[in-house]
C-alpha positions in Angstrom: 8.2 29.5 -122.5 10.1 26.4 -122.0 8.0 23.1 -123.0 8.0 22.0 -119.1 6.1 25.3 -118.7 4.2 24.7 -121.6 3.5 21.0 -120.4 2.5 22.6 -116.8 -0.1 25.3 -118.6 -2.2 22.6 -120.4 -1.8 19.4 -117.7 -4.9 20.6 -116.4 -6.8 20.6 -119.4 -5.3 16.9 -120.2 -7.4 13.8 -119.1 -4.7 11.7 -118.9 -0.7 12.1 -117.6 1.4 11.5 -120.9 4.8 10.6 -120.9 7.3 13.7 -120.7 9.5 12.4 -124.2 5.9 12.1 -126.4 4.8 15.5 -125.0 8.0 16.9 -126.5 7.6 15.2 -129.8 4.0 16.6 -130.0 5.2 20.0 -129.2 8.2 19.3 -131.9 5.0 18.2 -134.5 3.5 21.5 -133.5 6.9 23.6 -134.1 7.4 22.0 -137.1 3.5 23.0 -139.0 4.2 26.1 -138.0 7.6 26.9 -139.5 6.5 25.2 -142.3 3.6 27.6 -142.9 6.2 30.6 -142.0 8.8 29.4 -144.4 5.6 29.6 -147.3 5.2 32.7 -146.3 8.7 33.8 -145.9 8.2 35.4 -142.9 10.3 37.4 -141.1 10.1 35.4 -137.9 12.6 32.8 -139.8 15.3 35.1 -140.6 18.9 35.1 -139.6 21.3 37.2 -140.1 23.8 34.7 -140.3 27.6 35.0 -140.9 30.5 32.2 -141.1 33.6 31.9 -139.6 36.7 33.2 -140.9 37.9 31.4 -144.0 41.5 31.6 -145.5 42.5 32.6 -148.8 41.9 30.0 -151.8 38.5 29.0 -150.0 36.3 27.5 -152.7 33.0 26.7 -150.4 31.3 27.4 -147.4 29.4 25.2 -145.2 25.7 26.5 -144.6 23.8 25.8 -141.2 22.1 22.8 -140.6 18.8 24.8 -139.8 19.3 26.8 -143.4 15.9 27.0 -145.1 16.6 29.6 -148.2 18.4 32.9 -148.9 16.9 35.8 -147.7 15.9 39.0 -150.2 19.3 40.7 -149.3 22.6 40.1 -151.1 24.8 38.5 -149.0 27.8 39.8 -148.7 31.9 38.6 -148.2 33.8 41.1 -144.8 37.7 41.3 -145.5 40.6 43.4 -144.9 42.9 45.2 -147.8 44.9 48.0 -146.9 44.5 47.6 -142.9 40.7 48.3 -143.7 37.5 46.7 -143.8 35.9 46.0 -147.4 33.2 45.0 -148.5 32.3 42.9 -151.6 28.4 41.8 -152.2 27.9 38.8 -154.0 25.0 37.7 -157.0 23.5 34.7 -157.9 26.1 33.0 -160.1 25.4 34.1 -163.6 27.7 32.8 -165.7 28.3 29.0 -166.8 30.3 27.1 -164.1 33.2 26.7 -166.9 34.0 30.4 -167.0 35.6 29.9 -163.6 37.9 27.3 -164.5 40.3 29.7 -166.1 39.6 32.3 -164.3 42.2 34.2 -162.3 41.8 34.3 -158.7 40.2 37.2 -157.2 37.7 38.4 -155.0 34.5 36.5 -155.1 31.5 38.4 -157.3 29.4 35.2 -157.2 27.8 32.5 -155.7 26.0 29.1 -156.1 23.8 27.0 -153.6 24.6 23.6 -153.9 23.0 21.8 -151.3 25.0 22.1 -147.7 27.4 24.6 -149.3 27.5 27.6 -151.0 30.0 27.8 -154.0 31.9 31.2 -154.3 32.9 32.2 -157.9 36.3 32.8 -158.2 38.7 31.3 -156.0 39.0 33.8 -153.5 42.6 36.1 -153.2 41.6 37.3 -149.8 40.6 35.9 -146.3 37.0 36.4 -145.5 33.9 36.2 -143.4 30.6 35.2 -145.3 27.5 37.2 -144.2 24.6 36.1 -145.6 20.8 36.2 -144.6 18.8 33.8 -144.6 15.8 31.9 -143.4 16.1 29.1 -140.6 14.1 26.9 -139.0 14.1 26.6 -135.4 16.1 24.2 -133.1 14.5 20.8 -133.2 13.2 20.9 -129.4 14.8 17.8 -127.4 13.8 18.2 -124.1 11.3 19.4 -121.5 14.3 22.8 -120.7 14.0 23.8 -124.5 12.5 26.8 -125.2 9.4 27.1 -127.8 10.5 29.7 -130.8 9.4 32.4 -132.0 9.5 34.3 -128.1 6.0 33.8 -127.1 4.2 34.8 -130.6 2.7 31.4 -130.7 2.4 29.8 -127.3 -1.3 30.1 -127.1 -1.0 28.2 -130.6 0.8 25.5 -129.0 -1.4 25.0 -126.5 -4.2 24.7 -127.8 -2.6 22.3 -130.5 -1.4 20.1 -128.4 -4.6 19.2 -126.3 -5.7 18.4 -129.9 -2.8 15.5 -129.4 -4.0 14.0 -126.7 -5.9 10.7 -127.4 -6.8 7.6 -125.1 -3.3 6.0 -126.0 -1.4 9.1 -124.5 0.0 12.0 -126.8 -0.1 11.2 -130.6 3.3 13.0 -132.4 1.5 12.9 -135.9 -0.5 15.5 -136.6 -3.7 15.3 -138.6 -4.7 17.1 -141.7 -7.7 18.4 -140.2 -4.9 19.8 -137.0 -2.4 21.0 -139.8 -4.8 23.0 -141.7 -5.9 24.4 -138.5 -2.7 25.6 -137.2 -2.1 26.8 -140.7 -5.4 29.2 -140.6 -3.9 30.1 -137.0 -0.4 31.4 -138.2 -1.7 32.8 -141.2 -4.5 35.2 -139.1 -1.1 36.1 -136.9 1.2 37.0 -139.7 -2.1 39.2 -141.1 -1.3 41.0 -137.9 2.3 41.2 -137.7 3.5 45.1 -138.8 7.1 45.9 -139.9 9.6 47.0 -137.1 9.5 50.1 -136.1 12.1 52.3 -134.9 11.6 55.0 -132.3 14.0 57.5 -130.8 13.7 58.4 -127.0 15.8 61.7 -126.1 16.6 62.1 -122.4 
């Protein structure tokens, strides 16, 4: 659902014809109680499998996503090539005192280190590479009345009804209450209770 179509579903339930730009501000204040209340949870609806681009040989540091929240459970995990083959080399929470490193030869990274924007890589790698590493992002900030709402429909009703709660006599407030917040909290909360792992089933022709 984009937030025009969202904007269209609860106009009729509106007394009053806000502005288009504060209606997608109150849908952003919406968006952004809810993936906060995800992200508590770590739920599965913020992960990303996400993976860099290339980078050459003696890369120190890798840029992380603007929408990075925190590392998934899963190691991630540096793709290269030796020998005309793909390899694989996981990679642990650095361990060791940052000082080891500086003497250290140069070799394929065993380690890693979040430090803000970046993650560190521990040593200096000997070998071009693409960073995989999962984690947990928030959703595009929404910007316009196109954007789509996240989450592909889980919580559209939730939206909805959150942002009638917006509407006041001076149009569409964008800050949302405490009483609202804890509300949409109890909301996502009763729908993560009811979320089961994926399942996988085979279909033979």
């Amino acid at each position: 659902m984009t937030v025009a179509e969202l904007f269209a579903r609860v106009l009729p339930r509106l007394k009053l014809m806000p502005p288009s730009i504060a209606f997608v501000d109150a849908a952003q204040a919406v968006q952004d109680v809810i993936a906060r209340r995800l992200w508590e949870a770590r739920s599965d609806l913020l992960r990303d499998p996400w993976e860099s681009d290339t980078h050459a040989i003696g890369t120190t540091t890798v840029d992380l996503p603007e929408l990075f929240l925190g590392v998934a459970d899963e190691l991630p995990f540096l793709e290269y090539t030796s020998g005309g083959s793909t390899q694989i080399a996981t990679l642990r929470p650095l361990s060791r005192p940052r000082s080891h490193y500086v003497t250290a030869a140069d070799a394929v990274p065993a380690e890693y280190e979040i430090r803000g924007s970046l993650v560190q890589l521990y040593p200096t790698t000997t070998v071009a590479f693409t960073l995989h590493m999962p984690m947990y992002a928030r959703p595009p900030a929404l910007e316009s009345m196109d954007d789509d709402l996240p989450w592909n429909g889980t919580y559209d009703h939730l939206f909805q009804d959150s942002v009638l709660h917006l509407a006041g006599p001076a149009g569409i407030m964008t800050m949302v209450s405490p009483h609202l917040e804890q509300a949409i909290m109890r909301a996502v909360d009763t729908g993560a209770a009811l979320r089961t792992g994926r399942k996988v089933q085979w279909a033979f022709a």
